[in-house]
C-alpha positions in Angstrom: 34.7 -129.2 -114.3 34.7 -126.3 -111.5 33.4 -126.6 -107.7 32.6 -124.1 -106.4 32.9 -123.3 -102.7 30.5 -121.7 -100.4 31.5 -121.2 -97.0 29.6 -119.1 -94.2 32.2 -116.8 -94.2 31.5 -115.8 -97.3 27.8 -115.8 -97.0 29.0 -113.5 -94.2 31.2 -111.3 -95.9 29.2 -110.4 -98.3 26.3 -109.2 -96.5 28.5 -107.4 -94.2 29.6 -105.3 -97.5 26.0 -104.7 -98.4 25.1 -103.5 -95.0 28.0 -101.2 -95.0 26.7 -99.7 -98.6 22.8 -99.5 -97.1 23.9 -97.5 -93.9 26.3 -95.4 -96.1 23.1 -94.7 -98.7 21.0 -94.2 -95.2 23.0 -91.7 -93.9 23.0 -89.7 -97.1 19.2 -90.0 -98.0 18.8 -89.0 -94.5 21.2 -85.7 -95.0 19.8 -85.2 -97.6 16.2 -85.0 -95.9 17.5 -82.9 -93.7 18.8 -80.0 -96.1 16.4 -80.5 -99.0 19.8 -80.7 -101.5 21.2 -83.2 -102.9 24.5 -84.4 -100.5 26.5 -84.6 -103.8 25.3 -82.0 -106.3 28.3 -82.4 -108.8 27.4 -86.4 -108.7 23.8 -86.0 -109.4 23.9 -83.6 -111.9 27.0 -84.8 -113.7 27.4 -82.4 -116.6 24.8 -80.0 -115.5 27.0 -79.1 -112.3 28.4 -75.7 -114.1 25.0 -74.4 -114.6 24.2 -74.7 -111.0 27.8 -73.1 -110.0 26.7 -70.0 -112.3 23.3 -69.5 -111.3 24.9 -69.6 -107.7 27.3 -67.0 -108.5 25.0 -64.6 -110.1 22.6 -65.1 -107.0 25.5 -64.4 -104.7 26.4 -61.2 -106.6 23.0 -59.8 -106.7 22.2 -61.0 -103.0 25.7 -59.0 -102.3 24.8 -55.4 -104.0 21.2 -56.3 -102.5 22.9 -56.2 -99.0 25.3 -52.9 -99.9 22.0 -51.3 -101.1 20.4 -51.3 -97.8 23.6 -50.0 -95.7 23.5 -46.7 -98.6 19.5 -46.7 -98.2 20.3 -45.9 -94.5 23.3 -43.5 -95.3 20.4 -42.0 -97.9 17.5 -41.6 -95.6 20.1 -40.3 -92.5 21.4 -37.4 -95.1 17.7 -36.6 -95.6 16.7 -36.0 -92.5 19.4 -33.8 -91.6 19.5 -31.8 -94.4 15.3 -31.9 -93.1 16.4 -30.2 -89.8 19.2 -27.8 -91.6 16.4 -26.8 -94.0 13.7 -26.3 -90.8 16.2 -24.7 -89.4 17.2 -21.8 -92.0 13.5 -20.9 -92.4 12.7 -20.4 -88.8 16.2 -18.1 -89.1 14.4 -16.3 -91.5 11.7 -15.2 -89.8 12.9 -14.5 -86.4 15.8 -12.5 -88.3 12.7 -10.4 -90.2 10.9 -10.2 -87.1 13.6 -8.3 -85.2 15.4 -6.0 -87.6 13.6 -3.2 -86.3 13.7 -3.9 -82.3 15.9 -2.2 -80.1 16.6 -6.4 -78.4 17.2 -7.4 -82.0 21.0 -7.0 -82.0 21.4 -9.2 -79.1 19.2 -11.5 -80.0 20.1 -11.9 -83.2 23.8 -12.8 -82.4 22.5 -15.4 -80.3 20.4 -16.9 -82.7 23.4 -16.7 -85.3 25.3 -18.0 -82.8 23.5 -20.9 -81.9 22.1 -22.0 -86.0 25.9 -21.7 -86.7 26.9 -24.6 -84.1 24.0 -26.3 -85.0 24.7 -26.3 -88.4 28.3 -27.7 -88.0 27.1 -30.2 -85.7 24.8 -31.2 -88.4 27.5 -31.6 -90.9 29.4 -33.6 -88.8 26.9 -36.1 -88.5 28.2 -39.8 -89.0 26.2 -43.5 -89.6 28.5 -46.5 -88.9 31.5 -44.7 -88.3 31.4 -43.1 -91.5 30.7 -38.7 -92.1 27.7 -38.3 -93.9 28.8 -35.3 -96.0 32.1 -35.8 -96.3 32.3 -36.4 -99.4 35.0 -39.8 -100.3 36.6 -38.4 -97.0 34.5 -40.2 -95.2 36.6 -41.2 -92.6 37.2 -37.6 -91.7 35.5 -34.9 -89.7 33.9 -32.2 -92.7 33.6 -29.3 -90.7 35.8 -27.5 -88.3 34.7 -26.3 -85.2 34.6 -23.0 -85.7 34.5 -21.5 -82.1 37.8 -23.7 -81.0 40.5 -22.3 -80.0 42.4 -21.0 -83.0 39.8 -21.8 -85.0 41.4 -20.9 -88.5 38.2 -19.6 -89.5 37.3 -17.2 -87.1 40.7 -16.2 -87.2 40.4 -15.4 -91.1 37.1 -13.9 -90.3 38.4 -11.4 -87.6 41.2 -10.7 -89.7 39.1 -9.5 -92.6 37.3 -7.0 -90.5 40.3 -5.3 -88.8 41.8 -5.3 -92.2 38.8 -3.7 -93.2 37.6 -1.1 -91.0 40.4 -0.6 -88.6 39.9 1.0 -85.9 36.9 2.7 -87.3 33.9 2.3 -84.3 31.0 -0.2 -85.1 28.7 2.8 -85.1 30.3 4.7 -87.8 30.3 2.0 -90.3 27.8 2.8 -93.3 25.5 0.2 -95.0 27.2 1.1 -97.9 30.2 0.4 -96.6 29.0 -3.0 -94.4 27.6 -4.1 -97.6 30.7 -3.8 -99.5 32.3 -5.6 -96.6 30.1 -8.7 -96.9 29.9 -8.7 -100.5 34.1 -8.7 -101.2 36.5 -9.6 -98.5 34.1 -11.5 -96.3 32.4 -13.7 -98.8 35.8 -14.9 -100.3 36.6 -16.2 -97.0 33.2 -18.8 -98.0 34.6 -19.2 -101.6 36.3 -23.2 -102.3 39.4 -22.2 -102.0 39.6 -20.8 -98.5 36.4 -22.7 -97.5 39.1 -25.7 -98.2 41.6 -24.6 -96.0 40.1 -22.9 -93.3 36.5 -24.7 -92.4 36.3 -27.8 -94.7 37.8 -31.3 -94.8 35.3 -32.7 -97.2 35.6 -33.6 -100.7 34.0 -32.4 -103.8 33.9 -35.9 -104.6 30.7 -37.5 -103.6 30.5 -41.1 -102.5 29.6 -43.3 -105.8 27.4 -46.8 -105.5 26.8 -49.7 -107.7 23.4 -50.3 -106.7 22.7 -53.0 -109.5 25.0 -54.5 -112.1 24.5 -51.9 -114.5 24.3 -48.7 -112.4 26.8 -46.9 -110.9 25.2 -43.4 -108.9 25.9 -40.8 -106.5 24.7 -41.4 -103.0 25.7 -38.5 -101.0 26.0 -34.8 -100.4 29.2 -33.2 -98.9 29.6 -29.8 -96.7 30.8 -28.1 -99.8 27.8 -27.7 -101.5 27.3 -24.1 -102.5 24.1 -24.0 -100.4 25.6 -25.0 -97.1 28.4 -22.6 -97.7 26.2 -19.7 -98.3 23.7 -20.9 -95.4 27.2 -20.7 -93.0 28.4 -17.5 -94.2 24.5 -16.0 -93.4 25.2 -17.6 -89.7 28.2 -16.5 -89.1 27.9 -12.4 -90.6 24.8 -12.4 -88.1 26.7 -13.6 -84.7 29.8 -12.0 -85.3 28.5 -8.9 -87.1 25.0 -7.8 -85.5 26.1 -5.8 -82.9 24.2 -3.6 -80.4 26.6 -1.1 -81.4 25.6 -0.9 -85.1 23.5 2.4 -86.3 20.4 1.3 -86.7 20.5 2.0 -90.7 23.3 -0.7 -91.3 21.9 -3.5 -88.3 19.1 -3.5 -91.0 21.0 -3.8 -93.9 23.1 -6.6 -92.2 19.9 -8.5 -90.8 18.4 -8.1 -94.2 21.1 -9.3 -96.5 21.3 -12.0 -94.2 17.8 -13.0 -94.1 18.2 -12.9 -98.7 21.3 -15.5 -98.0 19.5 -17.8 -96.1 16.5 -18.1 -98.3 18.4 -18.6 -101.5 20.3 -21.3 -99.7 17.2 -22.9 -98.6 16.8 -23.3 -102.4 20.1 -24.6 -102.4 19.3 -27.3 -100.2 15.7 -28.4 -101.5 17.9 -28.6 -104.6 20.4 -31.0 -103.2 17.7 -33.0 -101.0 16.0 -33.2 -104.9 19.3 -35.1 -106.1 19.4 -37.8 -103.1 15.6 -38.1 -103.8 16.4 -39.2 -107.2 18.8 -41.5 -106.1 16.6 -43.2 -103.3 14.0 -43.3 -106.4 17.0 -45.5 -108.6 18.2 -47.2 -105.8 14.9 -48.7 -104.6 13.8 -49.7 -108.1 17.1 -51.2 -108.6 16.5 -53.2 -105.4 13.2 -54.0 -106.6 14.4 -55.4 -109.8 17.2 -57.7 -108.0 14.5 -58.7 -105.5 12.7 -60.1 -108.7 16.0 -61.3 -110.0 16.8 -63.5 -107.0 13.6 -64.9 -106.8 14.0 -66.4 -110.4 18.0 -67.5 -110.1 16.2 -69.0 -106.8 13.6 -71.0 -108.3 16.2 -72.5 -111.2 18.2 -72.9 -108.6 16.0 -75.6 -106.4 14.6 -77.0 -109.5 18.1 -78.4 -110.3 19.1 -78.8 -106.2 16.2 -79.7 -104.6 15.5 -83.4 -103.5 12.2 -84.4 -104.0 11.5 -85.1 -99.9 8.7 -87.9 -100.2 10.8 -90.3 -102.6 13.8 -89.7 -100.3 11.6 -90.7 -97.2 10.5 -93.8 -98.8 13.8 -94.7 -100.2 14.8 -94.5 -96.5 12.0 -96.8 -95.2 13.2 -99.4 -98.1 16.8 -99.2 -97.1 15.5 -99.4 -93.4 13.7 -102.8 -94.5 16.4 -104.1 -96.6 19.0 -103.3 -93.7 17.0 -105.0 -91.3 16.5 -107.9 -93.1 20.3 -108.2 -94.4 21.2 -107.8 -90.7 18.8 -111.2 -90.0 20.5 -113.1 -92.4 23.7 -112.6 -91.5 23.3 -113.2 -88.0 21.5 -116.7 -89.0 24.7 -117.4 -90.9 26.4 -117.0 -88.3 24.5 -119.9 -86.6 25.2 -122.0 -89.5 28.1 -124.8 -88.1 29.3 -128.4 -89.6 28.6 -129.2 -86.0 25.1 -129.0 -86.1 25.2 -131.7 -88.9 27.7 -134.4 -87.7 
């Protein structure tokens, strides 16, 4: 036969360990009030946990090309409106070079003009966003266009080269438009060709800046200075200020002005053409946002169903452990009381 022994100690003891489990539980149910999640997702899923790690995964992926999408959305829209104010530009060039071709002011004003659309138009390349060159190509990092009034400015070097190698010392007024046209059409225009365009006025790539903007779609998202149009639209600029001279017969100002005037319209067609191809890929990259948006939203909702604590069963398993705690906290401190004294 076996006695067995109850003490107040271990009336004690015991309780002490539950109240130690009930504040532990407490704590939790009351983190896990506080979040909305399960504390422990792994424990209360068990065997379910890796479906919750994936779904997490694939929402952080998407949220992550979600996030890169709007930092090329801005590079997008930025390119845009430049290529707006370039495009804006060139047409009003048009019309004031067509409006004084046949004015005795229209030299000086029209070397001015070309002057002025030419800075403006490098300035306009050399727009950045974030530290980063707009049309630059994958050389983003560097400036696209050089400055082509700096001191020793390769280009205007090349270009002043070209015409003493051409005419000499042949005065401005004696120059045919037969012979200005030849000019302009040969050794001048190679200067604006990919190869010397390279080395004397461009840093930019070729290469345009690629983006995943979902998981399945890898684009374009940028111009670069090189495009054909902006070329063309910089050789019109630059024939007209260094070119339309006062001292010019009248016969071959008009040719110059003229010929310009064709350039610049063709390469406003250039540019419509290139703002056409970044309008395509704002189109992709906004319905590929879309599509992710709708994405998320599901991975989202499978996600919770599997995370989410129900918040009204947590709050009254709270209130029982509350009641439960309290009353294990009464008893022990009545065992305490308990003593053989009280009895002898």
């Amino acid at each position: 036969m076996k006695a067995t022994f109850v003490s107040t100690y271990g009336v004690s003891n015991s309780n002490r360990l539950a109240i130690m489990k009930m504040q532990t539980e407490i704590a939790t149910r009351t983190k896990e009030l506080g979040s909305g999640r399960w504390a422990d997702v792994g424990l209360q899923l068990g065997n379910k946990t890796g479906r919750t790690v994936s779904l997490r995964q694939d929402y952080l992926r998407l949220d992550s090309i979600v996030d890169t999408n709007g930092l090329v959305k801005s590079r997008l829209d930025a390119s845009q409106a430049t290529l707006d104010g370039v495009r804006t530009m060139a047409e009003d060039f048009v019309q004031t070079m067509l409006a004084i071709r046949d004015g005795d002011t229209g030299p000086a004003i029209a070397m001015t003009e070309g002057k002025n659309n030419l800075e403006a138009l490098i300035a306009s390349l050399n727009i950045s966003l974030d530290g980063q060159y707009l049309f630059g190509g994958i050389n983003s990092d560097e400036r696209p266009i050089n400055d082509y009034y700096a001191p020793g400015s390769p280009a205007k070097t090349a270009v002043d080269a070209a015409f003493a190698a051409e005419f000499g010392a042949t005065p401005l007024g004696d120059i045919t438009p037969a012979q200005m046209e030849t000019f302009l059409d040969g050794t001048f225009a190679a200067l604006f060709d990919p190869a010397a365009w390279g080395t004397d006025w461009s840093s930019a790539s070729d290469q345009n800046v690629r983006s995943r903007i979902s998981t399945s779609e890898l684009i374009e998202t940028s111009a670069n200075a090189n495009e054909a149009a902006l070329r063309q639209l910089t050789m019109a600029y630059t024939m007209v200020a260094e070119f339309g001279s006062t001292e010019l017969s009248g016969t071959t100002y008009q040719t110059l002005i003229e010929k310009a005037a064709v350039m610049v319209s063709d390469a406003v067609q250039g540019i419509v053409i290139v703002q056409a191809r970044l309008g395509t890929a704002q189109e992709r990259l906004t319905n590929a946002t879309d599509r992710m948006g709708v994405q998320l939203n599901i991975l989202n909702t499978h996600i919770n169903e599997m995370e989410l604590v129900d918040p009204y069963e947590t709050q009254v398993r709270i209130t029982t452990l509350e009641t439960q705690l309290d009353m294990a906290l009464a008893m022990t401190a009545r065992a305490q009381r308990i003593s053989l004294l009280n009895y002898m």
